[in-house]
PDB file of N, CA, C and O in Angstrom:
ATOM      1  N   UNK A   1      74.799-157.592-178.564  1.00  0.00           N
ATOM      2  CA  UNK A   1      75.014-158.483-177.455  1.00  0.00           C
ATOM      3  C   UNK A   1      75.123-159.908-177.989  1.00  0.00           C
ATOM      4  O   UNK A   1      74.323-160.477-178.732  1.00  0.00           O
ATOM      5  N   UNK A   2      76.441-160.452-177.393  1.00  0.00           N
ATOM      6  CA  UNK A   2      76.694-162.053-177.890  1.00  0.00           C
ATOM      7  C   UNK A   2      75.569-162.672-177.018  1.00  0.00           C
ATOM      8  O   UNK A   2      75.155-162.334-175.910  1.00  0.00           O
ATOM      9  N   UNK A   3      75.210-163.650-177.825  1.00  0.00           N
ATOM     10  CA  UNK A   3      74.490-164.952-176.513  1.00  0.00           C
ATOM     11  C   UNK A   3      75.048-166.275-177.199  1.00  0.00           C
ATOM     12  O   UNK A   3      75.174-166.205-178.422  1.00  0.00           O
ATOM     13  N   UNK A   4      75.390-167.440-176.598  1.00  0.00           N
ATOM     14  CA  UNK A   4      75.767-168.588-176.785  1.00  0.00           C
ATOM     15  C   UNK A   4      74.872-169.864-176.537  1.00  0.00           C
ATOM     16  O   UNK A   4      74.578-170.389-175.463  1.00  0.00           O
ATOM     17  N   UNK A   5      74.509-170.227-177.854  1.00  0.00           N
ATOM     18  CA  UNK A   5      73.812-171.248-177.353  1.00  0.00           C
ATOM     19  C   UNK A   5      74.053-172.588-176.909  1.00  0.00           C
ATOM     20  O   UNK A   5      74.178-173.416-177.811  1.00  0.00           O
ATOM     21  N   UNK A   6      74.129-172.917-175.951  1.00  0.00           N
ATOM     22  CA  UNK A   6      74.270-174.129-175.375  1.00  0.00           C
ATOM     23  C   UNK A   6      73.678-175.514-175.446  1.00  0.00           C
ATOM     24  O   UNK A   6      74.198-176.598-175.712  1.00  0.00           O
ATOM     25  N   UNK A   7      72.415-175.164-175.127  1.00  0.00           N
ATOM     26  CA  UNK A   7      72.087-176.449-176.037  1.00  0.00           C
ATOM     27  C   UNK A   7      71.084-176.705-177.253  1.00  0.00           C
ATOM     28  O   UNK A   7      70.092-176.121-177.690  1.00  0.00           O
ATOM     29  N   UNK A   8      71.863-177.940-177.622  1.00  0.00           N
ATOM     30  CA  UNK A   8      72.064-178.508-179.117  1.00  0.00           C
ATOM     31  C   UNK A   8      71.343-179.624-179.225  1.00  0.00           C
ATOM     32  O   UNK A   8      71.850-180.438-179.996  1.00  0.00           O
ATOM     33  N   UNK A   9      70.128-180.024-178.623  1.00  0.00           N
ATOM     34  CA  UNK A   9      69.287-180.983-178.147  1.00  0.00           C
ATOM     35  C   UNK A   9      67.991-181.228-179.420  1.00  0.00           C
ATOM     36  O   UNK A   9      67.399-182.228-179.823  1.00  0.00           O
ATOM     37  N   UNK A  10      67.940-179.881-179.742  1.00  0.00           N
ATOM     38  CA  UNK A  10      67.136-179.903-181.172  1.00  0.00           C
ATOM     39  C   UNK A  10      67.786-179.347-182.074  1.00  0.00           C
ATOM     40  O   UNK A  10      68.743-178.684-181.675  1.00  0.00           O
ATOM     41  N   UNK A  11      67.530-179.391-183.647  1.00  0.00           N
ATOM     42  CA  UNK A  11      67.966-179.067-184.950  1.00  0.00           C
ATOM     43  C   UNK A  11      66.905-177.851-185.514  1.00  0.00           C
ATOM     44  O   UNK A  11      65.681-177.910-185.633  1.00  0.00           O
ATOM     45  N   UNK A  12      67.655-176.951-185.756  1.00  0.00           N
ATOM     46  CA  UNK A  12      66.460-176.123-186.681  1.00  0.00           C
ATOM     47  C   UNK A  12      65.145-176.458-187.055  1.00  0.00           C
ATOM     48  O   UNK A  12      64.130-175.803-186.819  1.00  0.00           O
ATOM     49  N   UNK A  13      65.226-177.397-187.582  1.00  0.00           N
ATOM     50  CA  UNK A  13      64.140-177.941-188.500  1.00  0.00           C
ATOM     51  C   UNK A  13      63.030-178.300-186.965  1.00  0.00           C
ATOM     52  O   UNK A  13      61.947-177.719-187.018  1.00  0.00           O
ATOM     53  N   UNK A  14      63.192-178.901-186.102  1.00  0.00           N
ATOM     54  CA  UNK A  14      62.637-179.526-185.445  1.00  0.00           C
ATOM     55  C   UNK A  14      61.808-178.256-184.171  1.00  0.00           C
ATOM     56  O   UNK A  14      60.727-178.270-183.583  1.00  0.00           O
ATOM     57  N   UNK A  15      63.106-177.173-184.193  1.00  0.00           N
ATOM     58  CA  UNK A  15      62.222-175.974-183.392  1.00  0.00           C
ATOM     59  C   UNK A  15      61.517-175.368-183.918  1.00  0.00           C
ATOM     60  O   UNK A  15      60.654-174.725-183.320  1.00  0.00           O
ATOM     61  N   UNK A  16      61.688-175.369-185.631  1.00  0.00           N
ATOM     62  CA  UNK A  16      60.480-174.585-186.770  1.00  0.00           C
ATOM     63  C   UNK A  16      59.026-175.757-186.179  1.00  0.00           C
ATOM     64  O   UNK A  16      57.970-175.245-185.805  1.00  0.00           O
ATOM     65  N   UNK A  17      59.199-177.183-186.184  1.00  0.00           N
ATOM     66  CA  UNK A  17      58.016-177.562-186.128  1.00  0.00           C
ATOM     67  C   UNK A  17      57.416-177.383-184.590  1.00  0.00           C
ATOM     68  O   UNK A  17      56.291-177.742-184.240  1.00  0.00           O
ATOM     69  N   UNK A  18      58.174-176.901-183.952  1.00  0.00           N
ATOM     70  CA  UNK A  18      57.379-176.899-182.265  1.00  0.00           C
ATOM     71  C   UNK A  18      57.082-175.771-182.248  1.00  0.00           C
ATOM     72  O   UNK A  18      56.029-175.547-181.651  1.00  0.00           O
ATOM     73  N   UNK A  19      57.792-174.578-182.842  1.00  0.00           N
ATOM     74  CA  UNK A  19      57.223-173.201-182.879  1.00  0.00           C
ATOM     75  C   UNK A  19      55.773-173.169-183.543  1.00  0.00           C
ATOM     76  O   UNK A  19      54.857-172.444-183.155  1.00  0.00           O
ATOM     77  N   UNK A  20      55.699-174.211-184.774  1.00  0.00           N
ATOM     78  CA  UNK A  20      54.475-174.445-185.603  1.00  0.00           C
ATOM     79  C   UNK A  20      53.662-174.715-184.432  1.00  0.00           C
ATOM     80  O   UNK A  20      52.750-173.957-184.761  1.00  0.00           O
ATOM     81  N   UNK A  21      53.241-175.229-183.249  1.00  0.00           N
ATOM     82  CA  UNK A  21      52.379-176.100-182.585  1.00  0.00           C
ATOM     83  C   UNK A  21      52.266-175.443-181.576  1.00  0.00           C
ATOM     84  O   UNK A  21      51.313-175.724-180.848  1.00  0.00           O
ATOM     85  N   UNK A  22      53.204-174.322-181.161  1.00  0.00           N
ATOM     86  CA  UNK A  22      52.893-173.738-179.965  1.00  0.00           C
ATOM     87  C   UNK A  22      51.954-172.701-180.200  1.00  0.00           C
ATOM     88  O   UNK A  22      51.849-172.162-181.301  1.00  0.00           O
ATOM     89  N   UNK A  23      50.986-172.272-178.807  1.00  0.00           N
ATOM     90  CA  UNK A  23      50.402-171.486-178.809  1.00  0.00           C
ATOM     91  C   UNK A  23      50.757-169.818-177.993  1.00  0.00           C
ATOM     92  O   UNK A  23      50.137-168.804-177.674  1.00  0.00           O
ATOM     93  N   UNK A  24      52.051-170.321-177.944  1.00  0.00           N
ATOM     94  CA  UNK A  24      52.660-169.034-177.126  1.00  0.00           C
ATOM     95  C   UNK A  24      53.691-168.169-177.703  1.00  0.00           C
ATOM     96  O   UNK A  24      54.866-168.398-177.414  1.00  0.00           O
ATOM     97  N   UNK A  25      53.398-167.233-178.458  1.00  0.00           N
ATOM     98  CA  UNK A  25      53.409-166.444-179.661  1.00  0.00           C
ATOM     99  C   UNK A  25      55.185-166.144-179.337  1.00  0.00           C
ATOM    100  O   UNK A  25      56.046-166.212-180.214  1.00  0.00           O
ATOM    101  N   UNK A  26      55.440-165.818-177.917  1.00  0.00           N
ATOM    102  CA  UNK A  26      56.517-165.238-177.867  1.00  0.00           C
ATOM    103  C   UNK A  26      57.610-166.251-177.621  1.00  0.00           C
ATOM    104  O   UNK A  26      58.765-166.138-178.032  1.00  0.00           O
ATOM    105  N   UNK A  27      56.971-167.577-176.678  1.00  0.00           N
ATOM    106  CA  UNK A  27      58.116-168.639-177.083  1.00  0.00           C
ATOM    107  C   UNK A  27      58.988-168.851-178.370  1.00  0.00           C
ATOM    108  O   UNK A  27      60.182-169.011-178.627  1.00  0.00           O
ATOM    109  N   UNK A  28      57.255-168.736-179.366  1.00  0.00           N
ATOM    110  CA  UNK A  28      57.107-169.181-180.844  1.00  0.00           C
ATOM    111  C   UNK A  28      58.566-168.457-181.537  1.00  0.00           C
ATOM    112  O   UNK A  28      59.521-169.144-181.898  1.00  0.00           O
ATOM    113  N   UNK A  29      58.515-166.759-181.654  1.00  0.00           N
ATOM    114  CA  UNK A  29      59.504-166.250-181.894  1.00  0.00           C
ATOM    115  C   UNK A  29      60.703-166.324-181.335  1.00  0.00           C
ATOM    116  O   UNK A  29      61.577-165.934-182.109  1.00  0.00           O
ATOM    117  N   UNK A  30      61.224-166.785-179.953  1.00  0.00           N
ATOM    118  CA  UNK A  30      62.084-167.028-179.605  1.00  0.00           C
ATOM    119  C   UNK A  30      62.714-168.585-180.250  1.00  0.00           C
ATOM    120  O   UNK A  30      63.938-168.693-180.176  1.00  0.00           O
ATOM    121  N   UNK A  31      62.120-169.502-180.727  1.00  0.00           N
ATOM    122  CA  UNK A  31      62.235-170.302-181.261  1.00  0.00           C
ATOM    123  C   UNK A  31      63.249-170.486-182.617  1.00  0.00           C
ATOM    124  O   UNK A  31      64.348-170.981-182.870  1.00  0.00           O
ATOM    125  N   UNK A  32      62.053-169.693-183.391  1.00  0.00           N
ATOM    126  CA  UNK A  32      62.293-169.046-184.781  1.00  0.00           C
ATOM    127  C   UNK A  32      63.583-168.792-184.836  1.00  0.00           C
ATOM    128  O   UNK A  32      64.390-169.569-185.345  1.00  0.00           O
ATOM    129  N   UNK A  33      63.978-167.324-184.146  1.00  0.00           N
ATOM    130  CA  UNK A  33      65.184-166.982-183.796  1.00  0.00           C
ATOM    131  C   UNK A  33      66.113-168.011-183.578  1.00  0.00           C
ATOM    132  O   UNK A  33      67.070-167.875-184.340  1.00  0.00           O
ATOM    133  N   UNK A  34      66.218-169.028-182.809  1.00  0.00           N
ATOM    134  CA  UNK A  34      67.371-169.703-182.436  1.00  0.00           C
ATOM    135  C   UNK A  34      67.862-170.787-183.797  1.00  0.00           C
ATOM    136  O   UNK A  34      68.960-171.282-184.053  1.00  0.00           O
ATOM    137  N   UNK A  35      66.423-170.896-184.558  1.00  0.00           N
ATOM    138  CA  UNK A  35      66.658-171.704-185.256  1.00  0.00           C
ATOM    139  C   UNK A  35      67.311-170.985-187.169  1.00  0.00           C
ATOM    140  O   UNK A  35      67.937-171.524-188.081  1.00  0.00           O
ATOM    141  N   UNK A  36      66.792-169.757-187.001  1.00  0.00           N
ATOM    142  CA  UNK A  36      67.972-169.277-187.811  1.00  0.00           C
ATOM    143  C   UNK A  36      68.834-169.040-187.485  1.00  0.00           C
ATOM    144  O   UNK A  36      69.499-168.713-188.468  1.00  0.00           O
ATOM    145  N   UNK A  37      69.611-168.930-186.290  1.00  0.00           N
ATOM    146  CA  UNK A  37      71.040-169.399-185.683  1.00  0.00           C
ATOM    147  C   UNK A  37      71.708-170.406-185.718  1.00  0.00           C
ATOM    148  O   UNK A  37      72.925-170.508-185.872  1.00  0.00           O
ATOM    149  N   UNK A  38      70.732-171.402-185.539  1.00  0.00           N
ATOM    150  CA  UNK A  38      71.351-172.849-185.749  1.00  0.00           C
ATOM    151  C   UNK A  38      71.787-172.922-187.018  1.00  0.00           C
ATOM    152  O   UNK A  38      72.927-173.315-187.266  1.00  0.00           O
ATOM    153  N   UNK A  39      70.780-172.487-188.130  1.00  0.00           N
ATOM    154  CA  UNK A  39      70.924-172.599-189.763  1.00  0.00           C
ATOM    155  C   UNK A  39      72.411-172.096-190.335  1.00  0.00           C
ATOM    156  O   UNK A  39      73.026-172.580-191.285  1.00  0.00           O
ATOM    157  N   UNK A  40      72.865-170.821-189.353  1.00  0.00           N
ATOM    158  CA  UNK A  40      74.031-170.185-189.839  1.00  0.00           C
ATOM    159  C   UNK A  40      73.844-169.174-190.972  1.00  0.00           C
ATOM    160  O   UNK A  40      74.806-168.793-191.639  1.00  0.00           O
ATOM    161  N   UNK A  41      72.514-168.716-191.196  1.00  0.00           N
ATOM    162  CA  UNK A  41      72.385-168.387-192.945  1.00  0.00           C
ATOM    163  C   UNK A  41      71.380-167.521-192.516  1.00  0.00           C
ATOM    164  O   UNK A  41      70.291-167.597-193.084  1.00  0.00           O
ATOM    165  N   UNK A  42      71.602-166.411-191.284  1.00  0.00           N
ATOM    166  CA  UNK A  42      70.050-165.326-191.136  1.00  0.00           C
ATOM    167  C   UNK A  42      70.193-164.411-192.111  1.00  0.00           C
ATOM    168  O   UNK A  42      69.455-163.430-192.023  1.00  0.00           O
ATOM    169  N   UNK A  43      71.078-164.475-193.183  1.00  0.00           N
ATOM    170  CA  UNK A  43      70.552-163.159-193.854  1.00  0.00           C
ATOM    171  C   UNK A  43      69.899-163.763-194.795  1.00  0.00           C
ATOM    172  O   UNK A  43      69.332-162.947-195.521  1.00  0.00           O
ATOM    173  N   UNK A  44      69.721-164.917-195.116  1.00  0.00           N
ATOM    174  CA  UNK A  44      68.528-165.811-196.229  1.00  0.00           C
ATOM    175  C   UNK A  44      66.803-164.950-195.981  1.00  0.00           C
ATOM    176  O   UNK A  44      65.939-164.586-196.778  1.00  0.00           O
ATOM    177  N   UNK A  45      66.932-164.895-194.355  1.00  0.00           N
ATOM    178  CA  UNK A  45      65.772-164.900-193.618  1.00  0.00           C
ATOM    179  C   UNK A  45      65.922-163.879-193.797  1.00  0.00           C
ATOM    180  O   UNK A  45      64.817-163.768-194.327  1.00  0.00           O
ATOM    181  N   UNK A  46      66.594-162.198-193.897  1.00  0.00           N
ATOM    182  CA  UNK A  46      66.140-160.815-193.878  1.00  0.00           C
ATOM    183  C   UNK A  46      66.024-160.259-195.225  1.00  0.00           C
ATOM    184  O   UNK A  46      65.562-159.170-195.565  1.00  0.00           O
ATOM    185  N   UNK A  47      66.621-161.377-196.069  1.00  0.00           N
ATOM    186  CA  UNK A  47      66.651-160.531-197.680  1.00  0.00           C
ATOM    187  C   UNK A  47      68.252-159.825-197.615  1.00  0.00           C
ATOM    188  O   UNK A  47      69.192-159.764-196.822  1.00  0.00           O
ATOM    189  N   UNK A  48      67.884-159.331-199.031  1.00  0.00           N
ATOM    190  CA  UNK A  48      68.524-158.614-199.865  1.00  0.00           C
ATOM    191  C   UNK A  48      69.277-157.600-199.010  1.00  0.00           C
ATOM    192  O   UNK A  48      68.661-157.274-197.995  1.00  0.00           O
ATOM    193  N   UNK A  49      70.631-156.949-199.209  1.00  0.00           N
ATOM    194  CA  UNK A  49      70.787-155.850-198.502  1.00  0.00           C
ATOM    195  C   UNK A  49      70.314-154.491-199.512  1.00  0.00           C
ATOM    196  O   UNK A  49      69.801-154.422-200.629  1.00  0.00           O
ATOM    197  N   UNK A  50      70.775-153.457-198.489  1.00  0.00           N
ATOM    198  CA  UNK A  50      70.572-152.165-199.376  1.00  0.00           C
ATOM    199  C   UNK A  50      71.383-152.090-200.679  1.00  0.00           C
ATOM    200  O   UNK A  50      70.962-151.739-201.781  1.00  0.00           O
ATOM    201  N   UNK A  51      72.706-152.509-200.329  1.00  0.00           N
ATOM    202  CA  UNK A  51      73.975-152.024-201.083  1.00  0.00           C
ATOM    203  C   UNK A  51      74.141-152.727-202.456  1.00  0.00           C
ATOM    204  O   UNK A  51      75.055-152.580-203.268  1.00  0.00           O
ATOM    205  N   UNK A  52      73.002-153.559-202.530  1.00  0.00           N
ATOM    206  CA  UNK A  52      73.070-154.510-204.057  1.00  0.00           C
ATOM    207  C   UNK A  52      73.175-155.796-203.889  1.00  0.00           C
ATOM    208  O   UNK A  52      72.725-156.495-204.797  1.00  0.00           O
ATOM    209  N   UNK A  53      73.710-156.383-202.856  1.00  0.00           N
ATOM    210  CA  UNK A  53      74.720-157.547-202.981  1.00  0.00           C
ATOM    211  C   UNK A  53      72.891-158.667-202.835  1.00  0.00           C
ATOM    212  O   UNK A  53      72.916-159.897-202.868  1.00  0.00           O
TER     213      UNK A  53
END
């Protein structure tokens, strides 16, 4: 499932530090998430694949 994010009001970096401060675990991960989206680069964040590369 596509989702589009719309707004662009914070930078990666800046939802890593509010996810840091929140106490609401599932915001927290929803956060996370958007902000390796923003990064463009989630397979940094899952590792290695199977296939070698």
């Amino acid at each position: 499932m596509a989702v589009e994010i719309t707004r662009k009001d914070m930078s990666a970096s800046e939802l890593r530090a509010m996810a840091a401060r929140t106490k609401n675990a599932k915001a927290a991960r929803w956060m996370l998430a958007i902000a390796l989206v923003l990064d463009d680069e989630p397979c940094r964040a899952i590792g290695p694949s199977d296939n070698g590369e």
